[in-house]
C-alpha positions in Angstrom: 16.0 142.5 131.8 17.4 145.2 129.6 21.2 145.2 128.4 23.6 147.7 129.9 25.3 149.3 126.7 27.0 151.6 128.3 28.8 149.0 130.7 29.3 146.8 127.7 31.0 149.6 125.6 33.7 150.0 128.8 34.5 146.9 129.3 35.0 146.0 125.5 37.0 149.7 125.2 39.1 148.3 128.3 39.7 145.2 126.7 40.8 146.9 123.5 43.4 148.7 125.4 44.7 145.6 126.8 45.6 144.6 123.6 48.5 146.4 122.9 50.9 144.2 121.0 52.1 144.7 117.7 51.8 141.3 116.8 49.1 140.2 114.0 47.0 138.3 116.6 46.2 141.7 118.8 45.8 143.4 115.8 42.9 141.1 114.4 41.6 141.0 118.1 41.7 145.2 117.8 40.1 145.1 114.6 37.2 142.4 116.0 36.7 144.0 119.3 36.0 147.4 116.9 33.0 145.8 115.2 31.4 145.1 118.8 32.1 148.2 120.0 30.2 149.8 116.9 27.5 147.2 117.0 27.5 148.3 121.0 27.4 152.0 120.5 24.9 151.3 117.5 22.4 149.5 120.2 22.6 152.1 122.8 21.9 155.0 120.6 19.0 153.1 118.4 15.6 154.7 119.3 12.5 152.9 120.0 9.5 152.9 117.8 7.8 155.6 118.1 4.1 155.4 119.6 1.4 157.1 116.8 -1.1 159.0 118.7 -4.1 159.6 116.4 -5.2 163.1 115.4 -8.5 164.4 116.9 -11.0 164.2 114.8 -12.6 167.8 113.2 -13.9 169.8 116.1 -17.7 170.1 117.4 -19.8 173.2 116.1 -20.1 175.1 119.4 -15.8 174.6 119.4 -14.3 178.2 119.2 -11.8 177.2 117.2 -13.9 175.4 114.6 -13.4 176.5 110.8 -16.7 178.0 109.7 
């Protein structure tokens, strides 16, 4: 089962908003949800690895494209 980023990032951007007060526990809550929203935004954007696919080897003699 694969993570849904996307939702993720809402939910903690909604939370965020909830958080309003001035006081210094909704800032440090602001401050921590920030980190997981970057970490969250970080994941959904990372690529995959990519998948090598090997190079043909030098082409056959009767190959019109052959050097020679």
């Amino acid at each position: 089962m694969k993570s849904d980023f996307a939702a993720a990032r809402v939910l903690l951007e909604l939370t965020r908003e909830e958080l309003c007060g001035l006081d210094p526990t909704s800032e440090k809550m602001r401050q921590a949800l920030d980190l997981f929203i970057e970490a969250v935004v970080t994941a959904q954007h990372r690529k995959t690895d990519a998948q090598i696919i090997p190079f043909p080897t030098p082409f056959p003699d009767d190959c019109p494209h052959s050097r020679g």
